[in-house]
C-alpha positions, 0 to 999 in steps of 0.5 A: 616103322615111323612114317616120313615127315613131308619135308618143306621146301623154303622159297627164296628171293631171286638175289639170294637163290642166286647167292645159293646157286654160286655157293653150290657151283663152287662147291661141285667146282672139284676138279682143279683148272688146267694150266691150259684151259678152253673158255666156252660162254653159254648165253642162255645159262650165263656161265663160263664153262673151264675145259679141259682140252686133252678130254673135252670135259668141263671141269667147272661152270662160273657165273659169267653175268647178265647176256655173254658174248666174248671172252678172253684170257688175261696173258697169265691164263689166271684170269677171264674177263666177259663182255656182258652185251645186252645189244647196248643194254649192258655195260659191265665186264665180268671177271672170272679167277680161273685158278679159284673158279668164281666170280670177282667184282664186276668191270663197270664200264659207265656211259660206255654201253654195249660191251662186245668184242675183247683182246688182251694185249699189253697188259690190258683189257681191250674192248668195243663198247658198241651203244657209244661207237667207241673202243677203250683198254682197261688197266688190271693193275690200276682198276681203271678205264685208262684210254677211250677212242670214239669210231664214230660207226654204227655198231663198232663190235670186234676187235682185234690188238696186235701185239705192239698195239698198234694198229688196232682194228675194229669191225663196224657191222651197220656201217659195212666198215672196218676201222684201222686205227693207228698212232703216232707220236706228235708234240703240242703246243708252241716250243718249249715242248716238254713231252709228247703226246700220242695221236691217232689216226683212223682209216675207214675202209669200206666193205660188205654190208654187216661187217661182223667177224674178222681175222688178221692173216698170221703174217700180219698184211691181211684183213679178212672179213665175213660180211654176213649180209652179202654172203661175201668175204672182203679181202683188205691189204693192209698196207695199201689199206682198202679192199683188194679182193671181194670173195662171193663165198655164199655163206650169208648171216656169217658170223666169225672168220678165223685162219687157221695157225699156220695161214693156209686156211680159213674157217667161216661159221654162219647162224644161217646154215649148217656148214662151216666153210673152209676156204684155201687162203692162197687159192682163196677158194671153196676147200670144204664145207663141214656138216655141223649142225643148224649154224655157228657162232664162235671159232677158235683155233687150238695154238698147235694147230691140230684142233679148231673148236666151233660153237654151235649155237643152235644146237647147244653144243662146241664142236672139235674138228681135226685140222688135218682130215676136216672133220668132226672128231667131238662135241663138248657140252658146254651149256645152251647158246654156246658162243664166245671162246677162248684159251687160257694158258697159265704161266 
């Protein structure tokens, strides 16, 4: 028998073992994506991993960029767009082709540092851009930043566009704020007066210190808001535009808050416990509070309302939960830090 040659292992440079290892991921990428996908961000792996929904499997892990936080879907399901944090380091945005499974160039944000929070709306990509306490929207189409709005708050970091966009709301979590932004339209300068320029107003409403995660009720009148350091909720009407309500929910370091589809309940996740806290929205209290693990980031609801998913962060995993019994019916490895989460529908 003729002895086996030891056999040498060459030694890349960073760069282009990370230019092997995309090759390789795109290569073991086989399964195709669902037409309807859960997006799950894994921060210390720095990958975006495609779910599939109906097995709890992950059919393909991408590149996501340096620190992801949150990640949303463009609203063909074709295409997700990651915001790349750094704490106000960064200030790129990663754009993933779901259908192809892999990376395109990057959204290059300039002075606007800290990207976090996202929401596509209009065609457009919606974010905070934490380190400039400013928000902007993003064109696909033209490839270009098209619109930027200062809050002039202390750590502007979620985000959320209704779908006429207007208003937008932003949480501001070292100011203990939330921003409601709204326009209208008014004209400049002395007549004639040719066309009509848009103005924005901004209401500052104060609520619980480290305003963090949010939620609109389904209805649209309600602001719900986890204040991670008072271990309270502050209810906002939107209409009257202040706090009506402040909850003392206990649920210190409360990361993100989320209603359930049809507005009966509410779902807060904390990175300082083991429980997600269910609470009546009605009632407004305690319903339930879900053994899950050593604490939890992202929560997203599954659009038929049969589903919520929890990332647990601490404990590397996504968590399902079945809305009508509240409780654990499955855990998705979705990579280390689990956090941001999204639906991709493809149409």
């Amino acid at each position: 028998m003729t002895p086996r040659k030891n056999v040498k292992f060459k030694k890349y440079p960073a760069p282009i073992l990370f230019c092997i290892l995309c090759i390789i991921a795109t290569v073991l990428n086989a399964a195709e994506t669902p037409s309807v996908s859960l997006l799950a961000l894994s921060k210390a792996d720095q990958t975006l991993s495609i779910v599939d929904p109906t097995t709890l499997t992950v059919v393909a892990r991408v590149p996501a960029g340096p620190d992801p936080h949150e990640v949303i879907a463009s609203d063909d399901g074709k295409f997700a767009y990651i915001s790349n944090y750094g704490g106000g380091a960064y200030n790129t945005i990663t754009v993933v082709d779901l259908v192809a499974q892999k990376t395109l160039p990057i959204i290059d944000l300039g002075a606007l540092r800290g990207p976090h929070g996202l929401a596509f709306a209009g065609g457009k990509v919606w974010f905070t851009a934490e380190a400039a306490k400013a928000i902007g929207s993003y064109d696909p189409a033209t490839k270009q930043i098209d619109w930027i709005l200062g809050t002039g708050q202390d750590r502007t970091h979620m985000i959320y566009v209704f779908p006429s966009l207007n208003p937008i709301i932003t949480s501001n979590v070292s100011s203990a704020s939330i921003t409601l932004i709204e326009k209208s339209n008014s004209s400049a300068g002395p007549p004639p007066r040719p066309a009509s320029r848009i103005n924005w107003t901004e209401t500052v409403i104060p609520v619980g210190k480290g305003s963090e995660g949010f939620d609109v009720s389904p209805d649209g009148k309600k602001i719900w808001v986890a204040n991670a350091q008072d271990g309270t909720i502050s209810v906002v009407d939107l209409a009257a535009k202040k706090v009506v309500q402040t909850l003392n929910a206990n649920i210190r370091g409360a990361n993100r808050l989320k209603f359930t589809p049809d507005g009966k309940l509410v779902f807060v996740s904390t990175l300082g416990g083991p429980d997600l806290l269910v609470l009546d929205a009605s009632t407004r209290n305690d319903v339930k509070r879900v053994p899950i693990g050593h604490g939890a980031a992202g929560i997203l609801m599954q659009p038929d309302g049969q589903r919520a998913y929890i990332a647990c962060t601490p404990d590397d995993y996504v968590v399902v939960i079945d809305l009508k019994s509240l409780t654990v019916t499955g855990k998705i490895n979705a990579g280390k830090q689990p956090d941001g989460l999204a639906w991709a529908v493809r149409k």
